[in-house]
C-alpha positions, 0 to 999 in steps of 0.5 A, a space after each residue: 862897377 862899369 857897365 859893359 854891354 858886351 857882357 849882356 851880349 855874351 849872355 845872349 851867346 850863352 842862353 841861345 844854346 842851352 834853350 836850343 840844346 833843350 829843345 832838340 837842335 842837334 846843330 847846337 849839340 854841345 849848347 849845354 855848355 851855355 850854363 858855363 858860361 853863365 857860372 864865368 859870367 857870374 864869377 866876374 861880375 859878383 866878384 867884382 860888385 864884392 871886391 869894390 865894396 869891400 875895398 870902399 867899407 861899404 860891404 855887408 853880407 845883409 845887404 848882398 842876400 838881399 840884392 841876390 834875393 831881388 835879382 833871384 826870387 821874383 822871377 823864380 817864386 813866380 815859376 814856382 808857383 806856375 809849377 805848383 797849379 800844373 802839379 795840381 793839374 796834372 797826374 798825381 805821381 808826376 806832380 809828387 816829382 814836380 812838388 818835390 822839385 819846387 821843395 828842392 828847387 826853394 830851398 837851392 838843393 835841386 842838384 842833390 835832389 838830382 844826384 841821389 836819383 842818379 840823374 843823367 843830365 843828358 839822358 831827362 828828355 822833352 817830357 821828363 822833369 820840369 825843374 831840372 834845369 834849376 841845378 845852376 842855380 842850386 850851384 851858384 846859390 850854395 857857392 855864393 851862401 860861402 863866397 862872400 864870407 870867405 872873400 871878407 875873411 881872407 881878405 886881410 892877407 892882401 889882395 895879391 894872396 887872396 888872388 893866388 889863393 882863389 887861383 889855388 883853390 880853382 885848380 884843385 876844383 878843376 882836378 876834382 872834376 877832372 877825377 869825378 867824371 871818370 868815377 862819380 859822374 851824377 856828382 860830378 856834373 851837378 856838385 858845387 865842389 867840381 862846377 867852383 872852378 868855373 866861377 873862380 875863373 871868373 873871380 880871377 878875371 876880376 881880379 885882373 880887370 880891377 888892377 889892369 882894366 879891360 885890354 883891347 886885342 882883336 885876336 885874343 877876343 876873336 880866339 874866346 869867341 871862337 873857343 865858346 862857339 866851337 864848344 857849342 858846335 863840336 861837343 856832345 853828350 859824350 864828351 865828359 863834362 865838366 873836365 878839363 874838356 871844360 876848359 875851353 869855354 871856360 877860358 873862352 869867357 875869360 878871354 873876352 872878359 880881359 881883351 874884349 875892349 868896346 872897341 873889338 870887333 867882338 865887343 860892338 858884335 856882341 853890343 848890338 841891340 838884339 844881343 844884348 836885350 835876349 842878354 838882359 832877359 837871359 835869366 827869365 829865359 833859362 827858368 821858363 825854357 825848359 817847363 815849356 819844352 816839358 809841357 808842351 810834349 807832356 800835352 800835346 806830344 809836340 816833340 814826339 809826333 814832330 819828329 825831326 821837323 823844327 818848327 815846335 823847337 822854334 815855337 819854344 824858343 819863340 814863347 821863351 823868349 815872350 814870356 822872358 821879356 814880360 817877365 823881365 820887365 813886369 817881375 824883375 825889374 819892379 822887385 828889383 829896384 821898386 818894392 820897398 825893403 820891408 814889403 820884400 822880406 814880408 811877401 817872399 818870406 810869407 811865399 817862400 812858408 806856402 811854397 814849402 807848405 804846399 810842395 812838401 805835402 804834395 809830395 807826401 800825398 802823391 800828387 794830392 792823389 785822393 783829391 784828384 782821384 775824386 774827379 775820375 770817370 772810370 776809377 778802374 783805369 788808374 794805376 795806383 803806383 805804390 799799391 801796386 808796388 807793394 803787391 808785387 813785392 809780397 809775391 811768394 817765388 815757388 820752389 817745387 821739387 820737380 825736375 826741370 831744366 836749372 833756370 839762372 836770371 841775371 839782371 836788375 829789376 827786370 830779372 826780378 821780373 822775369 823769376 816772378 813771372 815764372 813763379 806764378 806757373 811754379 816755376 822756380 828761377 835762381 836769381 843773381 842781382 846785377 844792376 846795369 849800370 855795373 854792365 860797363 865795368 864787367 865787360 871793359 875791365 872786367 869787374 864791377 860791383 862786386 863781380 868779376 866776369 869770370 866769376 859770373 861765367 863759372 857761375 852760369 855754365 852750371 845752368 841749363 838756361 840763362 836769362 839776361 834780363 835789364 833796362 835799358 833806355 839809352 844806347 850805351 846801356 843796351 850796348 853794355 847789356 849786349 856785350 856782358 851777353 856776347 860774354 856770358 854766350 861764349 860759355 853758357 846757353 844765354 837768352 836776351 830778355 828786352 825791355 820796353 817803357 811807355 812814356 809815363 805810364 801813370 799819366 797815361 792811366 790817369 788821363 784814361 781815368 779821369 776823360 782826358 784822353 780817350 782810351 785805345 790800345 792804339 793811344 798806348 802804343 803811341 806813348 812807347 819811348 821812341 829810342 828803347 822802341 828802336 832798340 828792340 826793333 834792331 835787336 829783333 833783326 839780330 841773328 847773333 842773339 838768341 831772344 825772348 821777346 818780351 815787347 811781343 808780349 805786350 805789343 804788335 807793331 803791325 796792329 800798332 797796339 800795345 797792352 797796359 790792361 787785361 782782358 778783365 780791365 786790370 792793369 798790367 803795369 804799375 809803372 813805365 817798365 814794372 809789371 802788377 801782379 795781374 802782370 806777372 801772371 800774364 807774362 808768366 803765361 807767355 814765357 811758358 808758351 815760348 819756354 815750352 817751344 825751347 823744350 817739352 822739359 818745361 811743359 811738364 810739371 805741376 803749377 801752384 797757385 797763389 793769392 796775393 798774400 802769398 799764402 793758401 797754395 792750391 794744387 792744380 794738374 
């Protein structure tokens, strides 16, 4: 297969975005379409290499792994292996995600790991996961384990056939994403099933360029470009993605691909040596981008305490593109076209064994938790995750027959909290499971989940009091809560219980423990996420909502504090947005004092007390 050196460049246009995206530029607000063009790009040249060493007996599924294990695992293993000494660096339950990603991430399945978390892509900030991004790759490995079989089976029937097959097939991916983002969205985005299309488009540009070769045509070389820079420019989180939406990049590609001549102006434009180095070093580029982002932020709170200044975001585009051309030219190419057959299969064989080894039980051991523990300076300011967790749920709600107000708590996980909280003073709360994510549905068609609104409504007017209480930590999930409560308003006596989330609250507690970063109440306000922050600041100036404020418990804007322990050194929180037991009773207390404001009805009764096991009650007056 020729060498065209445009190519290289439109890889350049593809990576520049996405890193940009990544880091926080909101001029490239759609730069996440880069990995499309990436997955065009991919289709063309594999199908290319594969249809010219099929047509010359030449072809072997052993020897095209191979040269996909070259071009592939040097460059990542040496990530991964990056990644794991981080895990052993960093807090335990944020390394049980990074070695769990590692796991995944070897063996090609990060974008399932993803969908069974119900991952939003546009929603994994500056300092969440470090591995996510390694979905593409998951994608185009799962495709490419099948394509080529499947190329070598059908390829009998004639070569026209199999192009109107592959033409076939892209269509019916195409309409399976069109389907999916409007009812399995995490699926859809990081599914092979809907991303195929888009490496098929350029399976069927090679079709085309092997029969006809590469036409020249200005204007439609300027109108591909032209629809991949407005893609990157014009689209945003909002827009769904991948669909039909997709189209426009896709075809973009497709476009430069078949009339995108070395004599276009497009193509010497995109031929010019800085285009097309960034365009060599791409891949190496896209692996370390988004650790960098990550690390950067979890370390040092570049993105955060920069706020909308640019230098950090041209600081990671910077070190991205250094590490990349090392990487390139010291990892890649040697692996590539230098190490002997037998040497490569051994020691990627033997790292691929220790890389499993390792990540699984860091996994299982949370983040090697007991070793890492062994070094902290102040045990008691570590949060155990999990201990904590199953405390909580051994918490016994109290159903005294005492007449007070009828109590309705709807919500996910945050409701659950609020009824336990109330329970600790002996209060008992009827609560009605509703996971926000259902808030969308309820409210724009009326149903969701299993519930339908006037089910709900005709449920809560036979309640004194109703609490609506869910996380909520993007803008349209805040607007969805708010609208089911404007809903439910309108026939019931309804409060807004906020939500609030640190930042990795476990890390926080972890870097207390071990010396790392000093201890203040100041230090843990700092660690509020900035957008759930701004959320509640809004909601608080909302005359329209009747509110009970869970955020004032725990924090003081004027003070700039916030509370992650107790008076007695307990933590509160045994994650980002769940309460400990300590927790419970602590936020029991306050929303007994602001209840008892509402009506003295709640202020008179007796309260029970509980040890952690839910057993031995002990009257109190």
């Amino acid at each position: 297969m020729k060498y065209r050196a445009e190519i290289d460049g439109l890889r350049a246009l593809a990576i520049v975005p996405v890193i940009l995206f990544h880091a926080g530029f909101e001029l490239f607000s759609g730069g996440f379409v880069g990995v499309d063009v990436f997955f065009v790009i991919s289709g063309y040249l594999i199908t290319s290499i594969l249809i010219d060493d099929i047509e010359n007996k030449r072809f072997s599924i052993v020897n095209f792994y191979e040269r996909r294990a070259r071009r592939i695992l040097p460059a990542l293993y040496t990530l991964l292996i990056f990644s794991a000494l981080y895990g052993l660096y960093t807090s335990p339950f944020y390394a049980r995600d990074i070695f769990q990603s590692i796991f995944a991430t070897t063996l090609f399945s990060e974008n399932l790991l993803l969908i069974f978390e119900e991952s939003n892509y546009f929603e994994i900030g500056t300092d969440e996961k470090l591995l996510f991004h390694t979905w593409s790759l998951a994608v185009e490995e799962q495709y490419y384990l099948l394509f080529p079989i499947f190329l070598m089976l059908v390829w009998r029937f004639g070569k026209n056939k199999v192009f109107w097959l592959i033409f076939g097939l892209a269509i019916i991916s195409l309409f399976l994403s069109e389907w999916g983002w409007r009812n399995q969205p995490s699926a859809n985005f990081y599914l092979v099933f809907t991303r195929a299309w888009e490496l098929l488009a350029g399976s069927i540009a090679a079709f085309i360029v092997l029969k006809r070769g590469v036409k020249k045509s200005n204007v439609l070389a300027f109108l591909g470009l032209s629809a991949i820079i407005f893609s990157i420019l014009f689209y945003n989180k909002n827009t769904p993605f991948p669909s039909v939406y997709a189209l426009m990049p896709v075809l973009g590609v497709v476009l430069l691909v078949l009339y995108a001549n070395k004599e276009t102006v497009v193509a010497k434009l995109l031929s010019i040596r800085p285009f097309v180095g960034i365009g060599l070093i791409s891949y190496s580029a896209y692996l370390w981008h988004q650790p960098l982002i990550v690390m950067l932020n979890r370390e040092t709170n570049l993105f955060t305490t920069s706020g909308d200044l640019d230098a950090p975001k041209i600081l990671v585009f910077c070190l991205t593109i250094i590490i990349a051309a090392a990487s390139y030219y010291l990892i890649e190419q040697p692996f590539r076209y230098k190490t002997e057959r037998k040497h490569f299969i051994f020691l990627f064989s033997f790292l691929t064994v220790i890389i499993l080894t390792v990540s699984f039980f860091g996994h299982k051991t949370v983040g090697y938790m007991d070793q890492k523990l062994r070094f902290t300076k102040y045990p008691s300011l570590h949060i155990d995750h999990f201990k904590n967790l199953n405390a909580v749920q051994s918490t016994r709600l109290i159903d005294k027959d005492v007449k007070m107000p009828r109590v309705l708590v709807i919500g996910d996980s945050m409701a659950l909290d609020f009824v336990r909280a109330l329970s600790t003073n002996g209060l008992f709360g009827e609560y009605k499971y509703i996971d926000g994510v259902c808030f969308k549905g309820i409210t724009e068609r009326g149903y969701d989940c299993g519930f339908s609104l006037n089910e709900i409504k005709s449920k809560v007017v036979k309640f004194d009091y109703v609490f609506l209480a869910t996380d909520y930590n993007t803008e349209k999930s805040l607007k969805h809560s708010l609208k089911l409560y404007s809903a439910l308003a309108e026939v019931a006596n309804v409060y807004f219980v906020n939500s609030f989330h640190f930042r990795h609250a476990s890390d926080l507690s972890y870097f207390f423990a071990t010396g790392r970063k000093e201890y203040s109440k100041e230090s843990i306000y700092d660690s509020l996420r900035k957008a759930v922050h701004i959320s509640n600041q809004e909601i608080s100036t909302t005359q329209t909502i009747k509110i009970l404020d869970k955020y004032s418990y725990f924090c003081n804007d004027k003070k700039q504090e916030c509370l992650l322990y107790s008076d007695s050194g307990q933590p509160l929180r045994y994650d980002e947005i769940h309460l400990t037991i300590d927790g419970m009773d602590y936020y029991g207390d306050k929303i007994i004092e602001s209840l008892c404001s509402i009506s003295n009805k709640f202020c008179e009764y007796r309260w029970v007390d509980y040890d952690i096991s839910g057993k031995n009650p002990t009257n109190k007056e």
